[in-house]
Residue frames relative to the residue before (quaternion, step in Angstrom):
aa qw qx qy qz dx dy dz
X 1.0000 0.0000 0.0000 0.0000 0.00 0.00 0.00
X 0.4648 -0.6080 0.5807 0.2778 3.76 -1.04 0.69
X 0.6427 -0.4457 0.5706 0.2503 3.11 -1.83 0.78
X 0.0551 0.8623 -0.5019 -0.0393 3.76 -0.31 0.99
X 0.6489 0.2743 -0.2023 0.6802 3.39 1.59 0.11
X 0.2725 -0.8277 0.4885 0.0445 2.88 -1.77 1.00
X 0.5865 0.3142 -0.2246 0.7120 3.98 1.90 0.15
X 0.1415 -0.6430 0.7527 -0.0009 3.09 -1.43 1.41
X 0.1458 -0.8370 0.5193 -0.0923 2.95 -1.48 0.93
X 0.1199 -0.7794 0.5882 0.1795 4.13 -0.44 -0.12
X 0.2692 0.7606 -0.5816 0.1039 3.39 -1.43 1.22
X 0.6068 -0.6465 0.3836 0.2584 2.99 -1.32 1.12
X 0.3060 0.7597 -0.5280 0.2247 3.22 -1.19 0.90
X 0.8259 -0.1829 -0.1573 0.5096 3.25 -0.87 1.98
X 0.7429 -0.2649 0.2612 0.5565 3.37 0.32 1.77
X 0.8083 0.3827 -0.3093 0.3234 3.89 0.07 0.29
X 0.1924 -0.7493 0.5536 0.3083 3.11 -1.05 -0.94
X 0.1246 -0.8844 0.4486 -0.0337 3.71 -0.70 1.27
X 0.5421 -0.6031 0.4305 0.3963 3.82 -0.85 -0.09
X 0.4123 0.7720 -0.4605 -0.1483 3.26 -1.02 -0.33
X 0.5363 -0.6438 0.5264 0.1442 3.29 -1.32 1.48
X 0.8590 0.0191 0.0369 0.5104 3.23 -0.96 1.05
X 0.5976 -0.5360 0.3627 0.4733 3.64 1.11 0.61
X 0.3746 0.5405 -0.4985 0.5649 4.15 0.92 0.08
X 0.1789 -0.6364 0.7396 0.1263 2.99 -1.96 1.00
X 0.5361 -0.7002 0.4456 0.1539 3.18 -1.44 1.21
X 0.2321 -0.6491 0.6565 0.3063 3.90 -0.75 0.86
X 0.7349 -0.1363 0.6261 0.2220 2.90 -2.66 -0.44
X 0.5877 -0.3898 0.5981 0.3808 3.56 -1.23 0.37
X 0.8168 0.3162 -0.2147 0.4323 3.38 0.01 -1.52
X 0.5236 -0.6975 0.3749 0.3143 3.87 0.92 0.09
X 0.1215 0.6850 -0.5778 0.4268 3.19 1.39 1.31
X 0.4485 -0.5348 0.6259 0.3480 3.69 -1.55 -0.22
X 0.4611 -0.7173 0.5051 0.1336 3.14 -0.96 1.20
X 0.3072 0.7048 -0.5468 0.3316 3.80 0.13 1.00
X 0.0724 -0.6983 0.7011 -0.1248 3.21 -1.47 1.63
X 0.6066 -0.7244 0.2788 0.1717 2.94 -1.42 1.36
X 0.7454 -0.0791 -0.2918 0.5941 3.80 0.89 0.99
X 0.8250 -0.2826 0.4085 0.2695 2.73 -2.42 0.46
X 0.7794 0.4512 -0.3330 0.2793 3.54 0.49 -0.32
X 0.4569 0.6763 -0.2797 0.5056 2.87 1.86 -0.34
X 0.8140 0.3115 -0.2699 0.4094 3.18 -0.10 -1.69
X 0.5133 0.6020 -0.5237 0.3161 3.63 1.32 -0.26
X 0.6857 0.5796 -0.2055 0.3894 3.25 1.16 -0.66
X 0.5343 0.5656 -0.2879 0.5583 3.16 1.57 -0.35
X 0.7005 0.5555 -0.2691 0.3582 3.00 0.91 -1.28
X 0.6912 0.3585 -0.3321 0.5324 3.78 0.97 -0.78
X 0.3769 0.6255 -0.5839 0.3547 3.92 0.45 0.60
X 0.6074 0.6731 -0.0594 0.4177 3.06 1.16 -1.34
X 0.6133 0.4042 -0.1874 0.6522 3.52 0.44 -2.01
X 0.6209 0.5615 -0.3923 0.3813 4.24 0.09 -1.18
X 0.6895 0.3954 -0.4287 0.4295 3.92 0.34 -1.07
X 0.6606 -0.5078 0.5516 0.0372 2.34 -1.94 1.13
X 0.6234 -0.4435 0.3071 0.5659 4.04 -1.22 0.14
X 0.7830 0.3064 -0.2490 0.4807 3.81 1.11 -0.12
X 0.2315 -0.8622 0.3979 0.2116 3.20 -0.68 1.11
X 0.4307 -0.6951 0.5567 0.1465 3.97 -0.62 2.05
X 0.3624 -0.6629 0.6320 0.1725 3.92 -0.29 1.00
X 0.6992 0.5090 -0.3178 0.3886 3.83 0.55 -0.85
X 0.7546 0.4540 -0.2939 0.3718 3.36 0.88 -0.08
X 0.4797 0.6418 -0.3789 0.4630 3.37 1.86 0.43
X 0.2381 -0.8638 0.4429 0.0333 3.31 0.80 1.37
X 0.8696 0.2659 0.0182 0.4157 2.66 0.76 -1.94
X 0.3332 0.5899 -0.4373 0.5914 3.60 1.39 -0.06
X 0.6771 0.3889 -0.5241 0.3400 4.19 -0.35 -1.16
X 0.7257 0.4800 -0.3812 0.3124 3.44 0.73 -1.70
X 0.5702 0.7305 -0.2672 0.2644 3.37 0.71 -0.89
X 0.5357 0.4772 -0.3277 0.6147 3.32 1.16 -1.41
X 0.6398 0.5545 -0.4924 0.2019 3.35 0.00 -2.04
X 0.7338 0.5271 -0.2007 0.3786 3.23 0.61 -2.17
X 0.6367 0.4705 -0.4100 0.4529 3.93 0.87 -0.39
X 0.7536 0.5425 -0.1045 0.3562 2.98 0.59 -1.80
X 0.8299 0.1091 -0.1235 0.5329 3.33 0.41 -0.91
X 0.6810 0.4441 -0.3691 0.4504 4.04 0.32 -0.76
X 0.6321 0.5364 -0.3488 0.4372 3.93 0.45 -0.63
X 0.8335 0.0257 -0.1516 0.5308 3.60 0.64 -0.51
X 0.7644 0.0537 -0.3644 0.5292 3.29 0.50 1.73
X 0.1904 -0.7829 0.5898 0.0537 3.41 0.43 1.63
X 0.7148 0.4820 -0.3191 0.3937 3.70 0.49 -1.42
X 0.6073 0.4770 -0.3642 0.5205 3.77 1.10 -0.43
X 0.7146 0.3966 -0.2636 0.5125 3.48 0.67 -0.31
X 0.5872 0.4598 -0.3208 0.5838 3.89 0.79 0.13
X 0.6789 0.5224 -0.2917 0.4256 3.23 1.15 -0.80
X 0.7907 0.3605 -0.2484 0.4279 3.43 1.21 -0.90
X 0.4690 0.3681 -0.4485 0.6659 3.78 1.32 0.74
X 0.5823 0.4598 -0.5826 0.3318 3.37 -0.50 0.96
X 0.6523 0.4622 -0.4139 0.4354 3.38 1.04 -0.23
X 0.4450 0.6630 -0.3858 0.4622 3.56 1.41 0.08
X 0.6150 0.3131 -0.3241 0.6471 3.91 1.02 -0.25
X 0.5827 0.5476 -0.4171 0.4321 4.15 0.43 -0.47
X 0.8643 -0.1294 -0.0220 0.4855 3.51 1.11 -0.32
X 0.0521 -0.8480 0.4979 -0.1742 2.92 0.93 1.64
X 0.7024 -0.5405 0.3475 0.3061 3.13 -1.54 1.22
X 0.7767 0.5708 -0.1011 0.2463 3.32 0.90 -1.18
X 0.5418 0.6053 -0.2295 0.5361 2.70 1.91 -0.60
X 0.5084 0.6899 -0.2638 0.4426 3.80 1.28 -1.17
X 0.1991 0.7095 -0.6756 0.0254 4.06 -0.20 0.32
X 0.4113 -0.4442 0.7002 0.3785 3.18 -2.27 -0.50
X 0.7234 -0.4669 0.3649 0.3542 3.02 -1.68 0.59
X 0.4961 -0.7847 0.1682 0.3314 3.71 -0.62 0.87
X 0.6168 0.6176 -0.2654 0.4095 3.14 1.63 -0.14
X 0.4287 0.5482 -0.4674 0.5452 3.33 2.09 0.79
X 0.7647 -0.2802 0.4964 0.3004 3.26 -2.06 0.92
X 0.7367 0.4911 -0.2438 0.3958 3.70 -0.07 -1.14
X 0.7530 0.2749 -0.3643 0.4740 3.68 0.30 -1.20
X 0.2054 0.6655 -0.6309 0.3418 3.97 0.78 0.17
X 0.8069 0.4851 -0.0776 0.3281 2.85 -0.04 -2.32
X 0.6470 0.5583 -0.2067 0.4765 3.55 0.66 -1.38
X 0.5520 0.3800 -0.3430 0.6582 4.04 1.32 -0.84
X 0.8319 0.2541 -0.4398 0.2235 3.15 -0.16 -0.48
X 0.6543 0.4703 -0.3813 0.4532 3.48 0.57 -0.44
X 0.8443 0.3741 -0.2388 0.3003 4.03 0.63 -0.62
X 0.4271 0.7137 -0.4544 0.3190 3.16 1.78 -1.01
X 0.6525 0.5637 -0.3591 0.3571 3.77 0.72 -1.39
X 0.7621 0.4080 -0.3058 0.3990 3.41 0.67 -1.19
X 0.6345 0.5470 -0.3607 0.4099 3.60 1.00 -0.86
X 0.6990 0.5595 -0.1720 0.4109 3.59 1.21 -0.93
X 0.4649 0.6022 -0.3085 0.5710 3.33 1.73 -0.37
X 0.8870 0.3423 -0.1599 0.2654 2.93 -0.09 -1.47
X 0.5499 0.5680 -0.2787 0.5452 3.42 1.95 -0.10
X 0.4870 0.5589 -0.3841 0.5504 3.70 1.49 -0.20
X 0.7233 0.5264 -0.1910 0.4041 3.25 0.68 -1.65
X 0.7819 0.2643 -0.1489 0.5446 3.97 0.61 -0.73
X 0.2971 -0.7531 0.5374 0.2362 3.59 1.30 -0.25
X 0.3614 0.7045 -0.4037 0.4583 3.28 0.86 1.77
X 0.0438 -0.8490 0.5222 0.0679 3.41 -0.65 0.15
X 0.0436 0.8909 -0.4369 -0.1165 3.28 -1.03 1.31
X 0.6866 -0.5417 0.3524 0.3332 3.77 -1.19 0.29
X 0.2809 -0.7047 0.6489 0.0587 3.60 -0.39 1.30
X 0.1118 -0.7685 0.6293 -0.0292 3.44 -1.15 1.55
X 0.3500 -0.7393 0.5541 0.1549 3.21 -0.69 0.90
X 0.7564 0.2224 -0.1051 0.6060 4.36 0.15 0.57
X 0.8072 -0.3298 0.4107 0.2664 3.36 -1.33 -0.54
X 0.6582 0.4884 -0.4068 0.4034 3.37 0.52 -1.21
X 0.5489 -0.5108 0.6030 0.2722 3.35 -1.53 0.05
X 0.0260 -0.5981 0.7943 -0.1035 3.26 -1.23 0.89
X 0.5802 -0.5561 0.5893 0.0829 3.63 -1.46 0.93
X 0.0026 0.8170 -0.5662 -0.1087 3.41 -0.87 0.66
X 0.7358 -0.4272 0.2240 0.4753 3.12 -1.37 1.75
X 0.5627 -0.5441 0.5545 0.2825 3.91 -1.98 1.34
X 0.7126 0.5518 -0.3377 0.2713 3.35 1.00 -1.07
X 0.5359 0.5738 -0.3334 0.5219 3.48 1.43 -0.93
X 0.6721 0.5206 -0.3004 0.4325 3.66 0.32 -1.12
X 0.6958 0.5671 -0.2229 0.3802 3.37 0.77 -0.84
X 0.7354 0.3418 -0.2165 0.5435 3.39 1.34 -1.50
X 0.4878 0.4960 -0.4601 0.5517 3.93 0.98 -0.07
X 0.8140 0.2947 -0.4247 0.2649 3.90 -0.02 -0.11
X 0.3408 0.6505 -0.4418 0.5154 3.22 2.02 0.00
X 0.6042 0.5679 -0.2536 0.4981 4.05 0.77 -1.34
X 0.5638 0.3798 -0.3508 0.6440 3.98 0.70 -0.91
X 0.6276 0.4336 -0.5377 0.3591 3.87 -0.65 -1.46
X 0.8182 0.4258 -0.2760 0.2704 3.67 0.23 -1.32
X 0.4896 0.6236 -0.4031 0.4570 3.49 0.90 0.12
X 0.2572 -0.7744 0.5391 0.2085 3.39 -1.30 0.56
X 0.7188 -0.5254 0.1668 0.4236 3.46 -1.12 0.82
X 0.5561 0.4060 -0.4806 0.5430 3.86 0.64 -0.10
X 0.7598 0.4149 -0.3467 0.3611 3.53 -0.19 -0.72
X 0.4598 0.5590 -0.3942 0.5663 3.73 1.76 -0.36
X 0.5720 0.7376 -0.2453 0.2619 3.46 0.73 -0.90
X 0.7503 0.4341 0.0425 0.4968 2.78 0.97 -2.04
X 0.6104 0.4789 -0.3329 0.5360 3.49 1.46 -0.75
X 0.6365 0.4119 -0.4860 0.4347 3.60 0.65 -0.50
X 0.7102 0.3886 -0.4257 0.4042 3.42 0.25 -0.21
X 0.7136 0.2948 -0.4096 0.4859 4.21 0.35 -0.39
X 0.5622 0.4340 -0.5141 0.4809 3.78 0.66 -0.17
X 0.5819 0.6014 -0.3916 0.3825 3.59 0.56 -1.16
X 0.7231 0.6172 -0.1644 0.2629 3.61 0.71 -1.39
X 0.6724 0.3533 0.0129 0.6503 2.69 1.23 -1.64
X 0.4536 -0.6012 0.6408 0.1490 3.98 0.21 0.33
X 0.7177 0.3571 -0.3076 0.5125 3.64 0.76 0.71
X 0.4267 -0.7463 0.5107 0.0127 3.23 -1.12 0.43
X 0.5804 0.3544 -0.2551 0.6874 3.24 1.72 -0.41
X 0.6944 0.5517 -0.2977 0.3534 3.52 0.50 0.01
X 0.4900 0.6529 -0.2556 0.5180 2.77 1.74 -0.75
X 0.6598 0.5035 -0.2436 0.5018 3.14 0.55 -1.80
X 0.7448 0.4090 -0.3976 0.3462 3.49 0.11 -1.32
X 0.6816 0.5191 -0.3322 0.3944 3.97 0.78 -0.47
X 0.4327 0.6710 -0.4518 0.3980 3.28 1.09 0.11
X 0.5911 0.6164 -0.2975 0.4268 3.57 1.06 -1.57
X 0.4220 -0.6895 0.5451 0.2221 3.65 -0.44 0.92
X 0.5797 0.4909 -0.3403 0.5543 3.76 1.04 -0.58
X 0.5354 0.6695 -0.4452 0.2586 3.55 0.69 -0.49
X 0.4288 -0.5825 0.6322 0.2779 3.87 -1.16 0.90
X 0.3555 -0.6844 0.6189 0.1489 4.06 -0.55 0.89
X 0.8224 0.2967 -0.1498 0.4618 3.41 0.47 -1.39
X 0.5399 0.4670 -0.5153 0.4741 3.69 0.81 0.50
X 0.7869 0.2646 -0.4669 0.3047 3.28 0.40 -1.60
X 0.3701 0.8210 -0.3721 0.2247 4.17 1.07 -0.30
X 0.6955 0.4010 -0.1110 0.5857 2.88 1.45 -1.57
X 0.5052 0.5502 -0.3473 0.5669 3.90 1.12 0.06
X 0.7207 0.2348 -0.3373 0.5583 3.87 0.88 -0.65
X 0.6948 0.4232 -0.2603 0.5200 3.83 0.81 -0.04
X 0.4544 0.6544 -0.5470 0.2572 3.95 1.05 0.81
X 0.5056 0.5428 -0.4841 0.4641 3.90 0.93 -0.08
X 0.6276 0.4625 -0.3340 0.5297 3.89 0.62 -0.90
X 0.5423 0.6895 -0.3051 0.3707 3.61 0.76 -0.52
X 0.7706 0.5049 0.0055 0.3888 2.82 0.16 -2.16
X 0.6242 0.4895 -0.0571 0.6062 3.42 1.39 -1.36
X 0.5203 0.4856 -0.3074 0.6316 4.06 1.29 -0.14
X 0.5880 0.6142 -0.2464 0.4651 3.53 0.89 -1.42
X 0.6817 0.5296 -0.2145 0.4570 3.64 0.43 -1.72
X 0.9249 0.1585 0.1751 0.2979 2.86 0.09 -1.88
X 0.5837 -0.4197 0.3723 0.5870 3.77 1.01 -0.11
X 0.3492 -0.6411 0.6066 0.3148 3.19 -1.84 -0.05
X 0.3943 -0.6796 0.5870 0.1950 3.26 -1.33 0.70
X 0.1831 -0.9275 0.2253 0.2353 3.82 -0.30 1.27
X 0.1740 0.6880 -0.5252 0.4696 3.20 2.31 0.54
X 0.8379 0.2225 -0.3523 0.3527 3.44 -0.23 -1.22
X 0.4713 0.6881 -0.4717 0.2862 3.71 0.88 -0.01
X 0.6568 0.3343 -0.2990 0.6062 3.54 0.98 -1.03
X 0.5459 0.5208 -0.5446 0.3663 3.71 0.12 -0.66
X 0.6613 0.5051 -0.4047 0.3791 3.90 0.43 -1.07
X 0.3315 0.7391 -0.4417 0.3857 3.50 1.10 -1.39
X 0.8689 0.4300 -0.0278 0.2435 2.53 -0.72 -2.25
X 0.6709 0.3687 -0.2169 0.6058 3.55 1.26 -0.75
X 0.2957 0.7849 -0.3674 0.4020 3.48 1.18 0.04
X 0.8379 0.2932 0.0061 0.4605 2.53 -0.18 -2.26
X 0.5963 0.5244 -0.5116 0.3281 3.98 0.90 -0.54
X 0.8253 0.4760 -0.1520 0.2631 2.88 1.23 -1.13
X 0.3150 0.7288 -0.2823 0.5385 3.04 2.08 1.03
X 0.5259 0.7440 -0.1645 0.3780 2.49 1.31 -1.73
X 0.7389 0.4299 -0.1252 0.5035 3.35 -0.04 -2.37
X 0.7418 0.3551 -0.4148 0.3894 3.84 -0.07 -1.02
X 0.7770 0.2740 -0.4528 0.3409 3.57 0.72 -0.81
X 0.3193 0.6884 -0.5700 0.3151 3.67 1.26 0.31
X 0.6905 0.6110 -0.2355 0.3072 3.27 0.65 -1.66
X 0.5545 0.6000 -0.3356 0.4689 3.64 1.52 -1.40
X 0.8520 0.3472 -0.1247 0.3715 3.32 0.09 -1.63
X 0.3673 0.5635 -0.4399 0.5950 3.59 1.32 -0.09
X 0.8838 0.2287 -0.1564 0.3770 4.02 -0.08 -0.55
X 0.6698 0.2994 -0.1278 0.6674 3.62 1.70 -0.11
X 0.3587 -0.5484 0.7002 0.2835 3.27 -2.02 0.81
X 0.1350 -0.5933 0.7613 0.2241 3.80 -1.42 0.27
């Protein structure tokens, strides 16, 4: 699609804060008004926008997707949207080991025990370390107090979690990238240590090199969506 506007802008409006091109406000996919809950955001929205080129690259509306999502789909079915990040703790990444007398679950303690051990302090939860593949169920009670933890989130910050929990195949990661104090590029490299480890062994492969990039940066994206979605800078 061509560049059909040529001034981006930010303005308040009903309790929000929205884009508009050429003085036009911008809907939702679903033709909702596009309005997020501060000025730092949509500023941030707003230079996605000001950024395209004479063609406009859908992929680079990072922050615009989450945005709809969070209008469009979390706002009028929170419980449907809490419902589909829970299966992201049912088989979190973190929970998944090798068998302990492999090279790997060394690695796999060190880099996750912290995160898995945090985040069970933090919610007063407790989950089931799996040695292999098979599936193994995690405790009703854990499942239970993590969806009480989702209920409390609002629909941008639901947003943003579907994408870094989504990303990372983990649920505790997710969560943990929300935390504005959070290291991005550790907990990243913590949902990306099997691809690692297997780079380590065997060479890297440079399709999947940029492909990570690219999942990188969404997953940069979403947490710092998640920041400004809940704070003015």
């Amino acid at each position: 699609m061509k560049r059909f506007y040529k001034d981006v802008t930010v303005a308040e409006a009903d309790g929000g804060y929205g884009i508009r091109l050429d003085g036009r406000p911008i809907k939702t996919v679903s033709s909702r008004p596009q309005l997020v809950p501060t000025r730092a955001l949509a500023e941030e929205m707003a230079a996605e926008w000001a950024e395209q080129g004479d063609e406009i690259a859908p992929a680079r509306f990072l922050f615009r997707d989450m945005a709809d999502y969070a209008t469009d789909v979390v706002t009028p079915d929170r419980a449907a949207a809490v419902a589909s990040l829970l299966p992201y703790a049912a088989t979190d990444t973190l929970c998944y080991r090798a068998e302990p007398d492999e090279a790997f679950a060394a690695r796999q303690r060190m880099m996750w025990e912290p995160l898995l051990t945090a985040a069970e302090t933090r919610y007063g939860i407790k989950f089931v370390r799996i040695a292999g593949v098979i599936h193994k169920p995690q405790p009703d009670a854990t499942m239970a107090r993590l969806k009480v933890e989702l209920e409390r989130l609002d629909p941008f910050t639901l947003a943003a979690l579907r994408n870094t929990a989504g990303l990372a195949a983990s649920l505790v990661i997710g969560l943990a990238a929300l935390d504005p104090a959070a290291d991005i590029d550790a907990l990243w490299d913590a949902a990306n240590l099997e691809e690692d480890w297997q780079a380590e062994l065997w060479g890297k492969d440079w399709e999947a090199v940029e492909l990570r990039a690219l999942r990188a940066k969404a997953f940069a994206a979403a947490a710092r969506f998640a920041s400004l979605a809940q704070n003015e800078h």
